[in-house]
ROPARO-371518 format. One record per residue: residue number from 1; x, y, z of N, C-alpha, C in turn; residue in three letters. Coordinates in nm, 4 decimals. Layout:
REM residues N
@nukol NUM&nX X&nY Y&nZ Z&caX X&caY Y&caZ Z&cX X&cY Y&cZ Z&sedo ALA
...
REM end
This chain:
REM residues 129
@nukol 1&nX -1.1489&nY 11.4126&nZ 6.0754&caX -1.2565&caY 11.5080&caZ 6.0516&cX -1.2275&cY 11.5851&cZ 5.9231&sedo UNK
@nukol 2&nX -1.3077&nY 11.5652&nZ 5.8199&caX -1.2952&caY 11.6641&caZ 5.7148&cX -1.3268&cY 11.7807&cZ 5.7213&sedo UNK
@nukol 3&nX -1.2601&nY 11.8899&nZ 5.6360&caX -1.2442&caY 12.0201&caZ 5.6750&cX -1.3999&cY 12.1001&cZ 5.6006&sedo UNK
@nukol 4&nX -1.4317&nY 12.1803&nZ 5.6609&caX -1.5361&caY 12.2802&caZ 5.6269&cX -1.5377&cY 12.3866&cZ 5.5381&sedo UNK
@nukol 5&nX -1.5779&nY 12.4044&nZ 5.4455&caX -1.6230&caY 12.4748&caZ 5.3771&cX -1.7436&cY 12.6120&cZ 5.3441&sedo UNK
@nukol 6&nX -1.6966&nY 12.7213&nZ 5.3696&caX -1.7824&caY 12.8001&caZ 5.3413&cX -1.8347&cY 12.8436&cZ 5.2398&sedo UNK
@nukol 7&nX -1.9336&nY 12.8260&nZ 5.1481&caX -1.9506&caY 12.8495&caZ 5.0001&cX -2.0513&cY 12.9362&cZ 5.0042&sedo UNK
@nukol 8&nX -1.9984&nY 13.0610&nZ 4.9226&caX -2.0702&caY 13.1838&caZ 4.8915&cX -2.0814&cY 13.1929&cZ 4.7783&sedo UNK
@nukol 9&nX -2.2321&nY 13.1594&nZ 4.7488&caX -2.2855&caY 13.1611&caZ 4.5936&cX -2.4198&cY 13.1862&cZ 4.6011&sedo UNK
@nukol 10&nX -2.4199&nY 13.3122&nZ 4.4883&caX -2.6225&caY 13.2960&caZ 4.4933&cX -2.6633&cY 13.2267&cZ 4.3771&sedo UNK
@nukol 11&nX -2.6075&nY 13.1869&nZ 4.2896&caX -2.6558&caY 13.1029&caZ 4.1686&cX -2.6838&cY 12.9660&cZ 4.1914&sedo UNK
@nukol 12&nX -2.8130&nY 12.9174&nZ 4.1878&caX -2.8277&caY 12.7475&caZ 4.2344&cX -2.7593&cY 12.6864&cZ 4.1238&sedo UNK
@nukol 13&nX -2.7571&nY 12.6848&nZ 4.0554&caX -2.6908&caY 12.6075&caZ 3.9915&cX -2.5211&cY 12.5743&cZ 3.9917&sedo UNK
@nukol 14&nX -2.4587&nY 12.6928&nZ 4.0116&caX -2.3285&caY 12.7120&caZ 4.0546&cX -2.3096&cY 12.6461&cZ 4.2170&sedo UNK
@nukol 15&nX -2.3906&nY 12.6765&nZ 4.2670&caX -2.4066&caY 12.6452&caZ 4.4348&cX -2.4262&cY 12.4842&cZ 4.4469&sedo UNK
@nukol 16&nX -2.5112&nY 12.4175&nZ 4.3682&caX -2.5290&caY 12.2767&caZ 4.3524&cX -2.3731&cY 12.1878&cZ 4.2927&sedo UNK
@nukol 17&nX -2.3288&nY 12.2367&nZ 4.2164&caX -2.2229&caY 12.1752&caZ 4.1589&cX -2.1079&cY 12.1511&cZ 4.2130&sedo UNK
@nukol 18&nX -2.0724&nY 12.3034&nZ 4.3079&caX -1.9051&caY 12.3150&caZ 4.3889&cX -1.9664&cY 12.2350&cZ 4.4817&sedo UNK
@nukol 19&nX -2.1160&nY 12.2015&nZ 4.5287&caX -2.1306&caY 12.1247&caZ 4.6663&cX -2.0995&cY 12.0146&cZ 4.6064&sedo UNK
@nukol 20&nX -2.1511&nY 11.9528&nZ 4.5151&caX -2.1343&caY 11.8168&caZ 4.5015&cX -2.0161&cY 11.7900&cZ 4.4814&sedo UNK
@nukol 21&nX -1.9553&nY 11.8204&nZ 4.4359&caX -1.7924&caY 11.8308&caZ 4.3846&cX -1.7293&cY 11.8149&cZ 4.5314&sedo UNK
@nukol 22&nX -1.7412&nY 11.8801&nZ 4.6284&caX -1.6478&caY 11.8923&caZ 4.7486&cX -1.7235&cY 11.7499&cZ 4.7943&sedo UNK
@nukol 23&nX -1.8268&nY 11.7663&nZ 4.7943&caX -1.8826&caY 11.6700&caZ 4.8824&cX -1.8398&cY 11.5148&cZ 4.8726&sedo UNK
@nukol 24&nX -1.8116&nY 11.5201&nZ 4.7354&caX -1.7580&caY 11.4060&caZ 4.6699&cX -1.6388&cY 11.3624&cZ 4.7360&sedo UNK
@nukol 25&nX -1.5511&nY 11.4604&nZ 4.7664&caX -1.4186&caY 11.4617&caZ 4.8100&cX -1.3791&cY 11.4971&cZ 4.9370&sedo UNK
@nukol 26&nX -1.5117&nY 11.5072&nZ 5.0425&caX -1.5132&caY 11.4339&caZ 5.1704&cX -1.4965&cY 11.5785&cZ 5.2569&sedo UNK
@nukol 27&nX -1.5618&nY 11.6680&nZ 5.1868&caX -1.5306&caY 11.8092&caZ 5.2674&cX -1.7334&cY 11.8489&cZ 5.2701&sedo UNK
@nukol 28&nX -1.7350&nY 11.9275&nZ 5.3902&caX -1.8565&caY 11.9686&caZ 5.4423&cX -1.8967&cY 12.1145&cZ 5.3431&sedo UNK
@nukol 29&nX -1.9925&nY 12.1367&nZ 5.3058&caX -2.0354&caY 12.2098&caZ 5.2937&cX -2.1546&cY 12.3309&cZ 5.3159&sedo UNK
@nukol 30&nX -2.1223&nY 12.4087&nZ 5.3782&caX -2.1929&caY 12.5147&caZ 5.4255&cX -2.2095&cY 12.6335&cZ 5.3313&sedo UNK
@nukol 31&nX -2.3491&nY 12.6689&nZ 5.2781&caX -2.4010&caY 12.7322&caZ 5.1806&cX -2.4647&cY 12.8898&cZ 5.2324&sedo UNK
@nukol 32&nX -2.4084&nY 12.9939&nZ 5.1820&caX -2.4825&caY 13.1100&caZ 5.2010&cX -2.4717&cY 13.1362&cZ 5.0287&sedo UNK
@nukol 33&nX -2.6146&nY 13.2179&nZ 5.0639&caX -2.6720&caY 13.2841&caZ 4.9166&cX -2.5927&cY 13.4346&cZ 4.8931&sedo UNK
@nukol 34&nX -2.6002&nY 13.4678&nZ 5.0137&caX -2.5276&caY 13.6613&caZ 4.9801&cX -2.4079&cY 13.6524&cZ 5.0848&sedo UNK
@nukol 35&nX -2.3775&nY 13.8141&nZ 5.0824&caX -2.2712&caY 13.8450&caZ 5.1814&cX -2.3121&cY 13.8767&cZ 5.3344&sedo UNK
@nukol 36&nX -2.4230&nY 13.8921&nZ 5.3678&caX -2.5295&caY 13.9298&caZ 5.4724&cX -2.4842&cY 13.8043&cZ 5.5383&sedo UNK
@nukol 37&nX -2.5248&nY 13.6812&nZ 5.4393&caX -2.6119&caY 13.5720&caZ 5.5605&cX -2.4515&cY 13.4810&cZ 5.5619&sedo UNK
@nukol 38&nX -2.3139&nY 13.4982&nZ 5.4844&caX -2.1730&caY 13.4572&caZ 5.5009&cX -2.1232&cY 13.5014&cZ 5.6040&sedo UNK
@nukol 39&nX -2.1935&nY 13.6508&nZ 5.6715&caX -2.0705&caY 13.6966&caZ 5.7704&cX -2.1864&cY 13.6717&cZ 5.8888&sedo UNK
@nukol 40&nX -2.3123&nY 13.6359&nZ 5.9172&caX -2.3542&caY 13.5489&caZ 5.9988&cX -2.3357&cY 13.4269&cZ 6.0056&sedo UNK
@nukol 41&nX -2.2824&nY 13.3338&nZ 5.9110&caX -2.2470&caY 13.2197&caZ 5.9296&cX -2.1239&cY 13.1962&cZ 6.0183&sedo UNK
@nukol 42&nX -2.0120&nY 13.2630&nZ 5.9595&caX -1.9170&caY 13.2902&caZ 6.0395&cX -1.8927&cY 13.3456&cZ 6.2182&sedo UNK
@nukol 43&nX -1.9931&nY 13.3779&nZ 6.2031&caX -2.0474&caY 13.4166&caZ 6.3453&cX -2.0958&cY 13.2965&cZ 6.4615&sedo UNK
@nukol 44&nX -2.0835&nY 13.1926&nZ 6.3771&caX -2.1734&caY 13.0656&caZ 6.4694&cX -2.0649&cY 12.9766&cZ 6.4502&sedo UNK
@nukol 45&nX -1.9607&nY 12.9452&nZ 6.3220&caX -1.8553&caY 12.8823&caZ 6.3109&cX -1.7575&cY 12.9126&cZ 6.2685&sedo UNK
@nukol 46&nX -1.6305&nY 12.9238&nZ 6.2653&caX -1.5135&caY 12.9412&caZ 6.1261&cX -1.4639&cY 12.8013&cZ 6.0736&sedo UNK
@nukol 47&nX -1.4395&nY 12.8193&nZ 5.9312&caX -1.4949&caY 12.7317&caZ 5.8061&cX -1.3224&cY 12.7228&cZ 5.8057&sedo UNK
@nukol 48&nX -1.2762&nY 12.6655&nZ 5.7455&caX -1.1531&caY 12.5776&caZ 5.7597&cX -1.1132&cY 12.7087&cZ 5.5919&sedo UNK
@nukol 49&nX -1.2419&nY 12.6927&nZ 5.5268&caX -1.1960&caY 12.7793&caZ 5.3763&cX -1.3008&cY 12.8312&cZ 5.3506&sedo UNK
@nukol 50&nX -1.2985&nY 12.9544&nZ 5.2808&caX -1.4058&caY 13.0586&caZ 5.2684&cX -1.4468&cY 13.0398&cZ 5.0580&sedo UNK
@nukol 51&nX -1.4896&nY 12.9727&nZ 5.0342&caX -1.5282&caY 13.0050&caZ 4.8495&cX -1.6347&cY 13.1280&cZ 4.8304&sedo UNK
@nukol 52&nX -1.5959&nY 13.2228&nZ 4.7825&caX -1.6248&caY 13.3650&caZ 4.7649&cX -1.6762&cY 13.4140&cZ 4.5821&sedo UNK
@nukol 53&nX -1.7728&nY 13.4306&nZ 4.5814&caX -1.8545&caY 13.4867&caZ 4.4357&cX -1.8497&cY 13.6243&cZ 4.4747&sedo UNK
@nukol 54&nX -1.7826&nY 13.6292&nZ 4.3790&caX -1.7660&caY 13.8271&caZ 4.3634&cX -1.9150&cY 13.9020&cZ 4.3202&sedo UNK
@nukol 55&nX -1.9704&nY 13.8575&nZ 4.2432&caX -2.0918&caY 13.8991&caZ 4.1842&cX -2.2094&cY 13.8492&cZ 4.2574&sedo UNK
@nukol 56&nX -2.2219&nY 13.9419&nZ 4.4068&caX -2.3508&caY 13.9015&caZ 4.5015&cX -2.4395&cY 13.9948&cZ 4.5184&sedo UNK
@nukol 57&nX -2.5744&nY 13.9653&nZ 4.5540&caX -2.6646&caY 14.0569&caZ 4.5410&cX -2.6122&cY 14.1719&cZ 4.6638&sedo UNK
@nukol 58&nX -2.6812&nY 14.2415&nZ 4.7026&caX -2.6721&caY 14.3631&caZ 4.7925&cX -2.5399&cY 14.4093&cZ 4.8913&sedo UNK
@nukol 59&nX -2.4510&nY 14.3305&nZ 4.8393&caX -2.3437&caY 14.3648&caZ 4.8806&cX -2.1854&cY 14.2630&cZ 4.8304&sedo UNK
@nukol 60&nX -2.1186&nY 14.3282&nZ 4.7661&caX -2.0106&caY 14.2535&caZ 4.6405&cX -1.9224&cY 14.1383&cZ 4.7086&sedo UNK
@nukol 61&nX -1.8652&nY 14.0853&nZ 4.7009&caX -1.7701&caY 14.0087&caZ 4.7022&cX -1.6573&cY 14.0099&cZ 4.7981&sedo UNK
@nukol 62&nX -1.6147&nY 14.1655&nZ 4.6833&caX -1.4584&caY 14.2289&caZ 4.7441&cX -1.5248&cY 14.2699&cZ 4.9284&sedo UNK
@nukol 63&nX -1.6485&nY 14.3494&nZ 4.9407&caX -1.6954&caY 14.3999&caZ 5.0176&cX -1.7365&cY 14.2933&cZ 5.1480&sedo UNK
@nukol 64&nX -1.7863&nY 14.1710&nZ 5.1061&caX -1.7109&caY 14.0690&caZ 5.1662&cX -1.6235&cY 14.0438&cZ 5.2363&sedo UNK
@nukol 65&nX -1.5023&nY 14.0219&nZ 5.1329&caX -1.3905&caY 13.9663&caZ 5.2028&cX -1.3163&cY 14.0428&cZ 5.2693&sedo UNK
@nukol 66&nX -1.3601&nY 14.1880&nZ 5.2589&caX -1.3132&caY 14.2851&caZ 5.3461&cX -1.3453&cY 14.2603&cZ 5.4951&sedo UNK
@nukol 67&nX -1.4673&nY 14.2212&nZ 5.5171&caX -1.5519&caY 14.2334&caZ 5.6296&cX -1.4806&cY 14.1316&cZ 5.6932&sedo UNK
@nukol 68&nX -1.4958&nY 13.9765&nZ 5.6325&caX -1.4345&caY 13.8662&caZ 5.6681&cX -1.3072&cY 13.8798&cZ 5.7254&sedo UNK
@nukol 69&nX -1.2266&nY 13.9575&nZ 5.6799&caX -1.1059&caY 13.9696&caZ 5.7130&cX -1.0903&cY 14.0530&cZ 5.8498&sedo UNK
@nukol 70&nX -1.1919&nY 14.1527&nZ 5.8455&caX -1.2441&caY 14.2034&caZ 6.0328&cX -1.2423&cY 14.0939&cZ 6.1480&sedo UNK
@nukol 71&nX -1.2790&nY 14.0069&nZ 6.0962&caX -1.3075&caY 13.9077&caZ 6.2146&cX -1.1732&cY 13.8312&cZ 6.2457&sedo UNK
@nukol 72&nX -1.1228&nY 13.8845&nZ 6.3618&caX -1.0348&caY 13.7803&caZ 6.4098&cX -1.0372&cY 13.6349&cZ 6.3963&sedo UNK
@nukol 73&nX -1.1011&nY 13.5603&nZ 6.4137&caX -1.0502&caY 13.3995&caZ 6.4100&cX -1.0529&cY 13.3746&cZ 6.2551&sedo UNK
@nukol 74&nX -1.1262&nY 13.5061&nZ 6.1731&caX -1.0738&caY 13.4036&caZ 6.0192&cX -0.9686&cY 13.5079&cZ 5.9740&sedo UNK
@nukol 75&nX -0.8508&nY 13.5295&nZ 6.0627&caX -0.6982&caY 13.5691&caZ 6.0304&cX -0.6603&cY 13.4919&cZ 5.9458&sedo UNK
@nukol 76&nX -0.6857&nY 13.3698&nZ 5.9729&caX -0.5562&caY 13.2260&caZ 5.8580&cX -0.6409&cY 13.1528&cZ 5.7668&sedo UNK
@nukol 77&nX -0.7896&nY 13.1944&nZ 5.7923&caX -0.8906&caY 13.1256&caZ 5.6903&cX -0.8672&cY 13.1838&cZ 5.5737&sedo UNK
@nukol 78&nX -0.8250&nY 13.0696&nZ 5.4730&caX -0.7831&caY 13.1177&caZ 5.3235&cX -0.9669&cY 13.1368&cZ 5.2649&sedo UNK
@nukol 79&nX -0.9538&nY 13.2657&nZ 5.1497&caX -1.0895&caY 13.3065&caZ 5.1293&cX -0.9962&cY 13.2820&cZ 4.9854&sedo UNK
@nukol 80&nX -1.0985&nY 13.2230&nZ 4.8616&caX -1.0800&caY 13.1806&caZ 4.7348&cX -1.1838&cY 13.2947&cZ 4.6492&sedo UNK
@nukol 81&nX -1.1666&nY 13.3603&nZ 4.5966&caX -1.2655&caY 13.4012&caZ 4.5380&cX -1.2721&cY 13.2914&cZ 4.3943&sedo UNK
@nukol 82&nX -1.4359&nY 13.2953&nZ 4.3557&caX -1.4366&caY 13.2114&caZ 4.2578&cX -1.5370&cY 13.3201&cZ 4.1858&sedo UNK
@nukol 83&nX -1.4996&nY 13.3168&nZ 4.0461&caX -1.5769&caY 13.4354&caZ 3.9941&cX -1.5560&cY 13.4458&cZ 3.8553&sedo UNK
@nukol 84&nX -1.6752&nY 13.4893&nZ 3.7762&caX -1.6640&caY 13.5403&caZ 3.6257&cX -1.6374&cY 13.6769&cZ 3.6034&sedo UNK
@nukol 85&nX -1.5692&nY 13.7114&nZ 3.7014&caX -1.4966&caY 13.8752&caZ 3.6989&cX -1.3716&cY 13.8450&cZ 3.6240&sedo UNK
@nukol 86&nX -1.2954&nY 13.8465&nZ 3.4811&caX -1.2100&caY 13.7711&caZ 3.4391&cX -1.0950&cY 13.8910&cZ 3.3617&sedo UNK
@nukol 87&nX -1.1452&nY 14.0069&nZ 3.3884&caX -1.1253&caY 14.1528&caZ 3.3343&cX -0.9532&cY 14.1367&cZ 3.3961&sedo UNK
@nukol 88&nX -0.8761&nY 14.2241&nZ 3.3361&caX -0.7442&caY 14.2279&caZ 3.3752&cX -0.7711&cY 14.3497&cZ 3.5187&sedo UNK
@nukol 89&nX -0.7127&nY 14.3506&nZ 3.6092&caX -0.6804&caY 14.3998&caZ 3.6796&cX -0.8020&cY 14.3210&cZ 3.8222&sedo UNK
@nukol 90&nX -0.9119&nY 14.2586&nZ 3.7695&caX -1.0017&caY 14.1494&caZ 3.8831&cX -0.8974&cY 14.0544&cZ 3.9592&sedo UNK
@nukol 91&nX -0.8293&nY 13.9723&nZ 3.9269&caX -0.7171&caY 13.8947&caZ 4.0209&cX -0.6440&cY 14.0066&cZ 4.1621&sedo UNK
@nukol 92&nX -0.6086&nY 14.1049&nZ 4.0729&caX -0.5623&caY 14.1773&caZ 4.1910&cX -0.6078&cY 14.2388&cZ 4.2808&sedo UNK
@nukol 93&nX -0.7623&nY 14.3161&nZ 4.2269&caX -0.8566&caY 14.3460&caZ 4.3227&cX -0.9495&cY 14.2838&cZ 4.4321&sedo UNK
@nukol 94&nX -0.8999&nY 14.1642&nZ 4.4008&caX -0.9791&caY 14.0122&caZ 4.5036&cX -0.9036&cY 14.0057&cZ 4.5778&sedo UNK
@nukol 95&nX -0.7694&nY 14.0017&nZ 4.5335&caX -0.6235&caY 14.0054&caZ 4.6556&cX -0.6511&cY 14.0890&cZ 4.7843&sedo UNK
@nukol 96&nX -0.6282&nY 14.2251&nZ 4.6653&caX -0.6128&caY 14.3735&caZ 4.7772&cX -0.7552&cY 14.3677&cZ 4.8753&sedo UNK
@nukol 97&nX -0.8792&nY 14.2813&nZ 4.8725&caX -0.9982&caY 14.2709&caZ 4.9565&cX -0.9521&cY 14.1918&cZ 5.0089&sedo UNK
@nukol 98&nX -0.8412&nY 14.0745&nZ 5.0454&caX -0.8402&caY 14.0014&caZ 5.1277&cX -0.8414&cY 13.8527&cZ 5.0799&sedo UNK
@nukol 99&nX -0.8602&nY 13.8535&nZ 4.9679&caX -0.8754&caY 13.6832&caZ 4.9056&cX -0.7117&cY 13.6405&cZ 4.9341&sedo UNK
@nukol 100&nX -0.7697&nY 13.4837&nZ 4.9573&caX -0.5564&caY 13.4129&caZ 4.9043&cX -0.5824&cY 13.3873&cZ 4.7526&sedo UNK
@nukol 101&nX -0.6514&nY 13.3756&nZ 4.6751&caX -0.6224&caY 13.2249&caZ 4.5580&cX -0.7898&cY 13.3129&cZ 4.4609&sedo UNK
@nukol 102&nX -0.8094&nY 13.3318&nZ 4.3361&caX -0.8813&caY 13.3543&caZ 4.2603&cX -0.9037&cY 13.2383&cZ 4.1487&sedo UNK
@nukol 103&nX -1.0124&nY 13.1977&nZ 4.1321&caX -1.0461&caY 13.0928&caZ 4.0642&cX -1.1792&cY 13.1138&cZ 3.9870&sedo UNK
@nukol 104&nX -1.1719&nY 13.1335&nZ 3.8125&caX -1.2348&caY 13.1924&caZ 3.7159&cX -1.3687&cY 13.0854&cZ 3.6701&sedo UNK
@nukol 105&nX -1.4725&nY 13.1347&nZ 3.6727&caX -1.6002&caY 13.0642&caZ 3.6279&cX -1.6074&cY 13.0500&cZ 3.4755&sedo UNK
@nukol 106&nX -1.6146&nY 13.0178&nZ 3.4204&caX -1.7132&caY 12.8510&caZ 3.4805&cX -1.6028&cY 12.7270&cZ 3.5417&sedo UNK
@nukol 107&nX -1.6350&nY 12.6740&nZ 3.6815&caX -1.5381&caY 12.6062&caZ 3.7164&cX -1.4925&cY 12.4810&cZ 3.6459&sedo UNK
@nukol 108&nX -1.4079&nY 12.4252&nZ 3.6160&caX -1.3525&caY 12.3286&caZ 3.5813&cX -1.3515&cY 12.2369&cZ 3.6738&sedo UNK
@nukol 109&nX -1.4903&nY 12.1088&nZ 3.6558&caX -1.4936&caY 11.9561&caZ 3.7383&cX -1.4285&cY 11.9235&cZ 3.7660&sedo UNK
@nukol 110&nX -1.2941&nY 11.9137&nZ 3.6592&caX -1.2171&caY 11.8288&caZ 3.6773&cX -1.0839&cY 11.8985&cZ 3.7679&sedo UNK
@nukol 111&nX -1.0813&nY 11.9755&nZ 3.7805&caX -0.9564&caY 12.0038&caZ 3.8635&cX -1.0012&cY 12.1537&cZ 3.9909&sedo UNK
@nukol 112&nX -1.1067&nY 12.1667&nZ 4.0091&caX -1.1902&caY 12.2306&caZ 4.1358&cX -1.1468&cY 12.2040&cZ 4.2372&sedo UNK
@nukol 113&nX -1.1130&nY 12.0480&nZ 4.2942&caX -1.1100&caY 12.0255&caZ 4.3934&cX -0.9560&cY 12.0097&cZ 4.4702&sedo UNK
@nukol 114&nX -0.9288&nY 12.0210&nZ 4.3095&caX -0.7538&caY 12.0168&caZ 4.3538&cX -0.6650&cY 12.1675&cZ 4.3717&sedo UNK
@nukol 115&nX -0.7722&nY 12.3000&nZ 4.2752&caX -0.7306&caY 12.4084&caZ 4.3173&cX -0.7424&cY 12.4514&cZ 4.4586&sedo UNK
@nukol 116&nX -0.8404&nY 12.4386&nZ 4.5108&caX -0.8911&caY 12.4796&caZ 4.6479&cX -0.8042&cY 12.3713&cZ 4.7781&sedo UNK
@nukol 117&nX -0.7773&nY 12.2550&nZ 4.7233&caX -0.7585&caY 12.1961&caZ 4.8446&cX -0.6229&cY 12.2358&cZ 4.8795&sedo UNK
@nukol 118&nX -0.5313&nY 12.3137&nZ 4.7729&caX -0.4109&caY 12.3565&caZ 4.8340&cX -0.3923&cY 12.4624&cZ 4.8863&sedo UNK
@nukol 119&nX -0.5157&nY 12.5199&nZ 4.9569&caX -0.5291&caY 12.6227&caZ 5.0351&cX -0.5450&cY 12.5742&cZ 5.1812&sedo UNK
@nukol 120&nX -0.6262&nY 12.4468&nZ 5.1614&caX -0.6499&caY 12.4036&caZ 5.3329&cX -0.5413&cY 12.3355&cZ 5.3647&sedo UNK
@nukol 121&nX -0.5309&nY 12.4522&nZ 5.5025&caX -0.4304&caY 12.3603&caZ 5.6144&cX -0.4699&cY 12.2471&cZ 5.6700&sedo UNK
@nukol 122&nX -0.4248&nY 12.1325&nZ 5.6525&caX -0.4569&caY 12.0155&caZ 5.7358&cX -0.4850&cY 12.0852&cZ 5.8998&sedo UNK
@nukol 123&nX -0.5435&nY 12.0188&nZ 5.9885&caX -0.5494&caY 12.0712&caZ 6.1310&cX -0.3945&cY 12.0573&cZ 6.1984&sedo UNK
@nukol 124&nX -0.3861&nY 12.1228&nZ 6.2983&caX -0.2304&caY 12.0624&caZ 6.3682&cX -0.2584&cY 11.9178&cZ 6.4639&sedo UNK
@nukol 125&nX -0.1646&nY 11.8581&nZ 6.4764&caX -0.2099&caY 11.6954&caZ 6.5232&cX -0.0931&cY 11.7046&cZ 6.6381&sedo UNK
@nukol 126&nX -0.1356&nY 11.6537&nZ 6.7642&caX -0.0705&caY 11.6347&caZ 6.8842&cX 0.0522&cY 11.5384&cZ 6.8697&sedo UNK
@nukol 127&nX 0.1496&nY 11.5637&nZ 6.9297&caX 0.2696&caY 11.4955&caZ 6.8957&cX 0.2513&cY 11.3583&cZ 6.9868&sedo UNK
@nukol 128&nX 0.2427&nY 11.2515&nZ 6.9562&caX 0.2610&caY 11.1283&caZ 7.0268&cX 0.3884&cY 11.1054&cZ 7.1048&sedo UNK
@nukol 129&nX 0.3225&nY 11.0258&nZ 7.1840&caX 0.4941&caY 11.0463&caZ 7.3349&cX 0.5458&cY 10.9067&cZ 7.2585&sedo UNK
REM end
């Protein structure tokens, strides 16, 4: 079973690209536009990895991953922020909200799928007798 993906982006165009990109590489993708309709998503599933746009309409990013981080079952869900927030002291302020891993826009095709995937934990697998 490939792992799930939560992608928080309101830009279609940005939103079209990381999908195809994952999708390519055999991971699900689940799309919210804001921070509203991410922490209802989460509410119906938890996403194996959280991809996080700092720059969202009616409610930010950081403000986000704060919330996200409220919810018990996404304790170990790594949250990535991906973002054109590129200012010195933005890496650390994505942290201190709760992000694992910050990753700077405009994404890079070519190696997207290899930043993020070293955040997902494989599942745990039953030990054979």
């Amino acid at each position: 079973m490939s792992a799930t993906i939560l992608l928080v982006e309101d830009n279609e165009q940005n939103r079209y690209l990381a999908t195809f990109l994952l999708e390519q590489h055999g991971f699900r993708v689940v799309s919210a536009r804001d921070g509203h309709r991410a922490i209802e998503s989460v509410r119906a599933f938890v996403p194996d990895l959280v991809l996080l746009d700092i720059q969202l309409p009616a409610m930010s990013g950081y403000a986000v991953a704060l919330e996200l981080r409220r919810i018990e079952a996404l304790a170990a869900t790594p949250i990535i922020a991906v973002t054109s927030h590129a200012m010195v002291g933005d890496r650390e302020k994505a942290l201190a909200a709760g992000c694992n891993g910050y990753i700077e826009k405009p994404i890079n095709p070519e190696t997207f799928v290899a930043e993020i995937s070293g955040f997902i934990v494989p599942p745990a697998r039953g030990v054979e007798p």
